[in-house]
N, C-alpha and C positions, 0 to 999 in steps of 0.2 A: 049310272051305267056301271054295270060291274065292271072290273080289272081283269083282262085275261091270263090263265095261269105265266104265258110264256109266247113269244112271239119270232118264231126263227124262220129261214126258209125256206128248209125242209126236215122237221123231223125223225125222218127215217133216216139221216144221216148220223143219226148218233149212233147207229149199229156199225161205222166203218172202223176200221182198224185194231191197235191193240186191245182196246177197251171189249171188243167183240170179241177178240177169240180166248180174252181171259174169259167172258160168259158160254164159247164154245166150248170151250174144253176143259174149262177145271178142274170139269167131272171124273173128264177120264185122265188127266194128269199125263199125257203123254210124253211129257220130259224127267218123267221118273225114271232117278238110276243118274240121268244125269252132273257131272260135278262139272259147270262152266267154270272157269278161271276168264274171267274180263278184263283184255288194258286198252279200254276205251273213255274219250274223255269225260268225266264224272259229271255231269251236268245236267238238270233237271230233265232233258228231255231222256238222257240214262236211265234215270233215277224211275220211270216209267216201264223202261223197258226190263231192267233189274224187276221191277218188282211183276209184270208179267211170266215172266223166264219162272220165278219162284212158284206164281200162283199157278202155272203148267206142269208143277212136280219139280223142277229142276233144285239144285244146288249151286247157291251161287258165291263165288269171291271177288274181288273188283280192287282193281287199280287204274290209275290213269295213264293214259298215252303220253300226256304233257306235262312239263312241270308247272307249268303255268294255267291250264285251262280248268281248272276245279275249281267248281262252284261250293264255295266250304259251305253252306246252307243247304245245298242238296247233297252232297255227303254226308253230313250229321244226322239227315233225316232217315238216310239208308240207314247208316250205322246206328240210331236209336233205333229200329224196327228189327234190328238183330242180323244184318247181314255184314260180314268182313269184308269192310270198306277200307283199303288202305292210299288214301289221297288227300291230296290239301296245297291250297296254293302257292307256290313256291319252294319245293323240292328242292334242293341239292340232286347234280348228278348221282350220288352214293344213295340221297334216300329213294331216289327214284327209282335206282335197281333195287334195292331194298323191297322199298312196297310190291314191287314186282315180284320177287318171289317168296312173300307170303301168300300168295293167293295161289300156291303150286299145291301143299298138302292141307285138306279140309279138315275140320275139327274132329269127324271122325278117323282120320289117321290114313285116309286114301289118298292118293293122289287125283289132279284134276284127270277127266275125261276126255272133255272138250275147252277148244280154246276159241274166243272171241278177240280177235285182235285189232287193232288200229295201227299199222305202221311199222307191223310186224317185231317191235323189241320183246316181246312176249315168246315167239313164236322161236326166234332168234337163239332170246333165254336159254330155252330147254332143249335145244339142238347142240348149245355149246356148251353147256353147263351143266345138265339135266337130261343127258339123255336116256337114264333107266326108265323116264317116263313114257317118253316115245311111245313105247309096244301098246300101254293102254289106253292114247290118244285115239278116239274114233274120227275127229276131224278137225280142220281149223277151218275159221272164215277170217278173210283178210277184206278191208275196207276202204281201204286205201290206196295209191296206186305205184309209192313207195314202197310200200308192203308186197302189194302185188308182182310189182318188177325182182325184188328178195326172192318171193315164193320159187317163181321163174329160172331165177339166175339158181336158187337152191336144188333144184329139180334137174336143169340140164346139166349138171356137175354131178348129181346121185345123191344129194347132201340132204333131201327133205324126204323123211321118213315116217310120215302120215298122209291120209288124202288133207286135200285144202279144197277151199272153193272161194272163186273168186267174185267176193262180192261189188269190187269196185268198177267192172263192166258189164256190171245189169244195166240195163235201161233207163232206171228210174232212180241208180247214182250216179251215172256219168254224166246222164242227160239233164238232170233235174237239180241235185244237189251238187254237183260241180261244177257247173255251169250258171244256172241260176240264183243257188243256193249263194255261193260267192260274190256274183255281182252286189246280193245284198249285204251281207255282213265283211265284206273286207271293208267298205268306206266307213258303214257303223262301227268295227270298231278298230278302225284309224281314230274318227275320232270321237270316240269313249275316251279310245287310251291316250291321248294327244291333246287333245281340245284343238288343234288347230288348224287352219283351211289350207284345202288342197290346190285352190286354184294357183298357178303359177307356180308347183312344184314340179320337180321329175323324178318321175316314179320308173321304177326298172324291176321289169317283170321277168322273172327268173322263169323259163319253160312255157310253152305254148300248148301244152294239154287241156282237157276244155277247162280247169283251174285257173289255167292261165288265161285263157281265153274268156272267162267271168271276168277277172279280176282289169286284166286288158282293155275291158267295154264299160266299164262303169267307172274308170279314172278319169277320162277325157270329161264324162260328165259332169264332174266337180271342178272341170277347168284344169286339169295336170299336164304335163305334158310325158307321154307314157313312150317308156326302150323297152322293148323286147327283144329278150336274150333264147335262143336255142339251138342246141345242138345237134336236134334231126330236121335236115331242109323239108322232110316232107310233112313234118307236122307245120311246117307254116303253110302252105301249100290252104 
């Protein structure tokens, strides 16, 4: 009996997501002109999105959000395929503003256009530091809800001085990766980084946002004994 080529179960799903619209659009390059500045965290699933953002025309520079969360095997990869990647695990406060504003003026001698931010230190930057740049910012997207809350507080003050968009209460971040996204990976990596069991600990959840509310529903199930802390009654509501 012959071997079948491949056995999934459904092949028309390999046409969903980034991998598709790098084949929609490459052609016509629609993020030409573009100069992104990224400080979001450097980690393989970036390291995807990096290199779609390029194959749509764009220009790309990239730092991390965290000092801690770089994947140094998915940075190196960027950075051997010629994109300025300034990240790597373990930052010092200094290097981490550092990395951060190298990825402000591009090897052509422009400034960034747009900004991709996580948590807003990016965004921050250039407002306090940097603000000749401002005029030629066409947007930012903020991801976060940290960030988002910044944007906000920047805005009813008069202090942000480009459009933003907020990505962090779409649907399918609040809903999906803050919520569910969480319950998964805060136990995993507890314990990656710990080795050791939750049962019979107490755990103290800072904020009751749906982050917190992941994080909240899946410590009981390793046996914790879980405090929740927050400052707006109606988010516990």
């Amino acid at each position: 009996m012959q071997k079948p080529p491949f056995k999934v179960a459904d092949i028309n799903l390999a046409d969903w997501g980034l991998m598709m619209m790098r084949r929609m659009y490459s052609k016509e390059k629609p993020l030409t002109g573009a100069r992104i500045a990224g400080c979001l965290h450097m980690t393989v699933q970036t390291a995807v999105l990096i290199e779609t953002l390029i194959e749509l025309g764009a220009s790309v520079q990239w730092s991390s959000c965290n000092i801690f969360s770089t994947q140094d095997h998915a940075a190196a990869a960027i950075a051997k395929a010629g994109v300025p990647v300034y990240a790597w695990k373990g930052e010092t406060d200094e290097e981490y503003i550092w990395c951060i504003e190298q990825t402000l003026i591009f090897p052509d001698g422009f400034p960034l256009n747009m900004v991709l931010d996580d948590g807003g230190d990016l965004t921050t930057l250039i407002h306090d530091k940097h603000p000749e740049y401002l005029e030629g910012i066409k947007g930012i997207t903020e991801e976060t809800t940290t960030g988002v809350r910044n944007l906000y507080k920047m805005f009813s003050n008069g202090q942000l001085k480009c459009p933003a968009i907020n990505v962090n209460d779409s649907v399918t971040k609040s809903k999906f990766d803050n919520l569910y996204g969480c319950r998964e990976s805060l136990v995993d990596g507890i314990k990656r980084a710990t080795d050791i069991m939750l049962a019979g600990k107490v755990a103290v959840v800072a904020g009751y946002g749906d982050v917190g509310k992941g994080c909240s529903h899946a410590l009981p199930f390793c046996g914790a004994r879980v405090l929740v802390t927050e400052a707006d009654p109606i988010m516990l509501c």
